[in-house]
N, C-alpha and C positions, 0 to 999 in steps of 0.2 A: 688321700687323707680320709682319713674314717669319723663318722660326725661323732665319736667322743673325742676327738683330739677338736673338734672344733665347737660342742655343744656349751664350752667358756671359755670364749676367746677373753684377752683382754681389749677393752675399749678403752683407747686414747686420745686426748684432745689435741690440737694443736702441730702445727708443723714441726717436720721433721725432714731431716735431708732426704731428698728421694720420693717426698710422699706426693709428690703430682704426676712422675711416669709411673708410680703403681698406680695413682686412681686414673689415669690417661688410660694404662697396661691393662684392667681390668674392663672399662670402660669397653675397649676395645677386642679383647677377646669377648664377649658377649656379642654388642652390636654389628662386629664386622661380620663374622661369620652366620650368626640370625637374620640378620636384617639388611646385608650388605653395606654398610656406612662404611665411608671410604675415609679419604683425605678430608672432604669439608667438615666432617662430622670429629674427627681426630684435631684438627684444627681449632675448631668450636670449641670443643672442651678444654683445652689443654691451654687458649689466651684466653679465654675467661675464667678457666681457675687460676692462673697463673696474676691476672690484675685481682681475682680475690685475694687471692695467700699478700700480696704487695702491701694490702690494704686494709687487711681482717685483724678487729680489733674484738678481743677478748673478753670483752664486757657485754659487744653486742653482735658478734659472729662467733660461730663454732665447725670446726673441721674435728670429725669422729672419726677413727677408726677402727677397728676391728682384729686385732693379730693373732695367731696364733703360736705357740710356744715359742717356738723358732724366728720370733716378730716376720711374720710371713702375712702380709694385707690379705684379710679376707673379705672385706668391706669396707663401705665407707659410705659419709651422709656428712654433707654438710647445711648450715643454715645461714644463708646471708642477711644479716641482720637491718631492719631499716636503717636508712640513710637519705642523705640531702640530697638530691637533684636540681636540675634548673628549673625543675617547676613547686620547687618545697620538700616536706620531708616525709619522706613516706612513712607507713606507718604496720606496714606488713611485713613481714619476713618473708624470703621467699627459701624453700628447701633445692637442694641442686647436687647434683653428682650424688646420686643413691646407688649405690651399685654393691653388687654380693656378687664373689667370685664361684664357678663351678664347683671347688670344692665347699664351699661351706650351704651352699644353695640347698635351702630346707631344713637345715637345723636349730635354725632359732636366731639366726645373727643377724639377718634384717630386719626381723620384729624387735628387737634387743636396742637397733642402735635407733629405727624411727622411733623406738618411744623414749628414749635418751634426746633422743632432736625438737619433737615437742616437749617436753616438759623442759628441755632449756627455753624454749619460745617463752611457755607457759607461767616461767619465773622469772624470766625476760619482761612479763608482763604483756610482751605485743599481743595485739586485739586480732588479730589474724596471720595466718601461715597461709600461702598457697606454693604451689608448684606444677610446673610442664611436663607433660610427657605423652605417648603419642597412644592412639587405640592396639591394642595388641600384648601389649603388657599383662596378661591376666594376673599372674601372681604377682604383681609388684602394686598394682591396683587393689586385689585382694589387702593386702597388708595393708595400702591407703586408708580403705575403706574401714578398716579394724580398728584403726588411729585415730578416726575420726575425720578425715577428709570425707569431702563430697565433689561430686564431678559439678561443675557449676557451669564449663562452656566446651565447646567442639567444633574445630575450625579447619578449613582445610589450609592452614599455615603450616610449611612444613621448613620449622626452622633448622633440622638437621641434616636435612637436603641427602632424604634416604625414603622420600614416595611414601611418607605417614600422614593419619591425620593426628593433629595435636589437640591435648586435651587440657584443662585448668583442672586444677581440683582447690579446694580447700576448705581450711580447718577454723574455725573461732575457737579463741582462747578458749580452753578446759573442754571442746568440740568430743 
């Protein structure tokens, strides 16, 4: 695919049949073969988006996508919106499954959909965005950092169970 057929994808909201083995599918071509993430890591993603999509309510979650012509996923971004827990109600959004497929990688379509992702935050009105992801990432970071995130902690928690360290970043509102 040539970055004009992907320099305007269209960006869509919201489920659609299919749309978690593509963001699983993409998830997975990147990490597996990069970073070796295996089963735990394919696992991970695919029940916790899977209790998102279950439970994502359109006022205060958003699942983005990226297609091109041929509704072909070239990314995706979603924003889990605060919610209650059993210790009260949180009050951050947390961003998750950012992923840009090999074709569309450097034309514009991750910068496109994270600023799409914050400013729903940002008219969401939440007071802060944060998200996980591990050191190594340079270009995914790079685009963090352009958004308005900031790295705020570095842990050797390696929730993906693929030998990273993990990072926080985040963003305040209008960041």
């Amino acid at each position: 695919m040539t970055q004009a057929e992907t320099a305007a994808p269209d960006l869509v909201t919201g489920y659609a049949p299919g749309v978690l083995a593509e963001v699983v599918g993409l998830h997975m071509a990147y990490y597996g073969p990069h970073w070796g993430f295996g089963l735990a890591f394919e696992t991970k993603v695919a029940t916790e988006m899977a209790a998102f999509l279950r439970q994502a309510d359109a006022t205060r979650d958003l699942l983005l996508c990226a297609r091109n012509r041929d509704g072909g996923l070239l990314g995706s971004v979603t924003i889990h919106g605060p919610h209650d827990t059993p210790a009260g109600r949180e009050s951050a959004a947390h961003l998750r499954w950012f992923i840009v497929g090999d074709a569309a990688r450097g034309s514009g379509v991750g910068r496109r959909l994270l600023a799409r992702a914050v400013a729903f935050c940002d008219a969401c009105g939440y007071p802060m965005c944060y998200l996980t992801t591990f050191a190594g990432l340079d270009a995914a970071r790079h685009l963090y950092e352009r958004t308005g995130f900031r790295l705020v902690a570095t842990s050797a928690v390696d929730q993906w169970s693929g030998g990273v360290q993990e990072q926080r970043f985040e963003r305040p509102r209008g960041g």
